[in-house]
C-alpha positions, 0 to 999 in steps of 0.5 A: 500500500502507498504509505503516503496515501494512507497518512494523507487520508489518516490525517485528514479524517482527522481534520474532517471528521472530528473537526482538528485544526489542519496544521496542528494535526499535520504536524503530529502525523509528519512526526511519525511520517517516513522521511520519504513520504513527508513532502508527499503527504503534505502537498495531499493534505493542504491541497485536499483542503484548499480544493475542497469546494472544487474537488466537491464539485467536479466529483459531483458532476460525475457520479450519480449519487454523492458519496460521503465520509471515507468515500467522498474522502478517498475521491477527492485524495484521488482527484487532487493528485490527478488534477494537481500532482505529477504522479502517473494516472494508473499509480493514483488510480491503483493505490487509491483503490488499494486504500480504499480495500481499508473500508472493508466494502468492495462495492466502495472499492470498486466505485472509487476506481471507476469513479477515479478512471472517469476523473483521469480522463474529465480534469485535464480539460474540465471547465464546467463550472456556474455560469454566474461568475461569482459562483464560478469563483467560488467553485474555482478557487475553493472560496466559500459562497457566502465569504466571496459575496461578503468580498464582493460588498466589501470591495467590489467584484474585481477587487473581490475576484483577485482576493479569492484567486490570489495564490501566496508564495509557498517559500518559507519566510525567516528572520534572524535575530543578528545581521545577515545576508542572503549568501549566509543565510543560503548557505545556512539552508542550503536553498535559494534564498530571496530578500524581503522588505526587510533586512532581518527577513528572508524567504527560503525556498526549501526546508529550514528545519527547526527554528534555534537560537539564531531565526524564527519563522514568521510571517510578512504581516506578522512582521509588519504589525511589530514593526508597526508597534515598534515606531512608536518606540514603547517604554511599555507594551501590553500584547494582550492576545499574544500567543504564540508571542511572535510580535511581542519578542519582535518588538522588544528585539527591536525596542530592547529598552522596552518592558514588554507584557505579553498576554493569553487566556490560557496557560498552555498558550503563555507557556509557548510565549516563554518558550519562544521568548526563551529560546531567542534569548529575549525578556518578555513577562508572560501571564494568564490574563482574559483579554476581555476582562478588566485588571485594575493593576494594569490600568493605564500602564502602557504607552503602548497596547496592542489588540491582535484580536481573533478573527476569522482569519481569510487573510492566512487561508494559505496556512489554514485552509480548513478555515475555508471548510469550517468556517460559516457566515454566523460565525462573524458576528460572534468574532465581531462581539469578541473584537470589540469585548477586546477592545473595550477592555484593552483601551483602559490600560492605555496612558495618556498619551497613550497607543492602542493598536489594533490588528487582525488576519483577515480581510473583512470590513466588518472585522476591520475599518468597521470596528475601528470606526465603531470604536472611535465613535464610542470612544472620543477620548482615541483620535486615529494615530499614523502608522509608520511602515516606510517599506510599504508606502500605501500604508505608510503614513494612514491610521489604519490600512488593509494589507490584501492577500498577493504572491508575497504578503498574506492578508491582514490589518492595522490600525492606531488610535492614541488616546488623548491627554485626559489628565490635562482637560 
């Protein structure tokens, strides 16, 4: 049996039938994965995930009745490798097929590799998608109905239509806690190495193994919003929904006079910011504290908070594409009412003079600009702040901008609000 093939459907049965986070569960199955199989399994995975709608669509356009549970997933293993891998059409139909045998039903088998064969000979030139062009974006690029209509209003249909096509560069994005240049860094890694906007930054093209001392793997955006924190060099800052803890160390490496608090309502999640700040050599007080519930000790002690909320997450749907899956419509309001939960609660342990930044992963109006002006309406005594991001002049200079998924930057936002002097009215 193709031992690739069989970990791939392990793990996404996981995923799909009892609702396990995609990246979490990958991991833990690559642990005990053959070396060999590692990148195969991966690849049939994540791109299971982020073509469920599609491989739902075309599977159903060629069957007379749709299959579900460990037939409907044995298929779409099947349909992603014929559509998306280079991989023999008789080796995928055959050990396909051999998986299936683990159903105990032969009628099962013996449906997956018709249904298979049928597939091998429809996807090369399949093109039957909706007549209307939403639709048809939707099935396309795997992008739920409800989310591309929600774009649609936000931005208009053309802006909307690049959003959910936009395919993010699948190089590994690392950054170094000393100077380094891209031959070092090459060579530490031994793959091609690009540059990014920033000189700590790099993408690497192939494995970089597990992050020590010297780098950590971090994200664009992530960067971005630390930096935006950053600017505004803090005597003290509050990250009060930090874990992992990536942008809190970011700025405290960056604004090392800085006393950085980093915040998580859950202990498990404050242990992974000590680690991470422990293992890049950085001092960061991590507590257990519930972001929606005021602390009278920490009540106006920060020059600067910052608010990196829950969210949807459509912006970093490329590293999560069980969002795409799991995600529905109803669950925006209940993230939105969260948000602002946050929010208000946060703003009370600003200073004077004070920064409150607010951030999030996704590309949503209602998530973003809607709760930022909710807030400030609300709020008279927090007036927008400028943001300073020189590496990205359409956001240098704003109060809040929104940074859309492209080949190199996953989609998020950032806003500033300072809170006025109160102290001298």
């Amino acid at each position: 049996m193709n031992t690739a093939f069989l970990k791939s459907f392990l793990t996404l049965s996981q995923i799909y039938n009892d609702g396990a986070f995609s990246s979490i569960t990958l991991n833990n199955s690559l642990k005990n994965c053959k070396a060999k199989d590692k990148a195969l399994v991966t690849k049939i995975v994540y791109g299971v995930l982020d073509n469920d709608i599609r491989l739902d669509y075309i599977i159903g356009k060629h069957v007379k009745k749709m299959p579900k549970g460990d037939a409907l997933l044995y298929l779409k293993i099947g349909a992603y490798c014929l559509a998306e891998l280079s991989i023999p059409v008789y080796a995928v139909v055959n050990d396909v097929a051999e998986l299936a045998k683990n159903s105990g039903d032969r009628r099962i088998v013996g449906f997956v590799n018709a249904t298979l064969k049928t597939l091998a000979d429809v996807l090369p030139d399949f093109d039957d998608y909706p007549t209307d062009e939403i639709e048809a974006a939707s099935v396309r690029y795997s992008y739920p109905l409800w989310a591309v209509k929600k774009l649609v209003k936000d931005y208009g249909k053309e802006t909307a239509l690049k959003i959910v096509s936009a395919k993010h560069d699948t190089a590994t994005t690392v950054r170094f806690s000393a100077p380094v240049n891209a031959s070092e860094v090459s060579a530490r890694f031994g793959s091609e190495v690009r540059p990014t906007v920033f000189p700590d930054a790099f993408f690497v093209d192939g494995r970089v193994g597990a992050p020590d001392e010297t780098f950590t793997v971090q994200s664009l955006g992530s960067m971005c919003v630390s930096r935006v924190c950053a600017a505004f060099n803090p005597k003290n800052m509050l990250d009060c929904c930090s874990a992992p803890g990536g942008k809190a160390v970011y700025v405290k490496q960056l604004c090392a006079a800085a006393n950085v608090t980093a915040c998580d309502i859950h202990p498990h999640r404050v242990a992974l910011i000590q680690t991470y700040a422990k293992r890049l050599g950085v001092d960061v007080a991590a507590k257990v504290a519930d972001a929606t519930q005021f602390d009278e000790s920490l009540a106006g002690k920060f020059d600067l908070v910052l608010c990196d909320v829950p969210c949807s997450g459509f912006g970093v749907l490329d590293n999560h594409p069980d969002i795409k899956i799991f995600r529905k419509n109803e669950d925006i309001g209940t993230l939105m009412k969260l948000q602002r939960a946050i929010l208000g609660n946060a703003c009370r342990y600003v200073a004077d003079g004070g920064v409150l930044v607010y951030s999030t992963c996704t590309v949503f109006d209602n998530e973003n600009g809607q709760q930022v002006r909710r807030f400030l309406a609300e709020h008279p005594d927090f007036a927008p702040e400028k943001i300073t991001l020189p590496q990205f002049p359409e956001a240098d200079g704003q109060t809040q901008h929104q940074f859309l998924p492209s080949e190199v930057m996953q989609g998020f936002f950032v806003a500033a609000m300072r809170k006025t002097n109160t102290t001298s009215r």
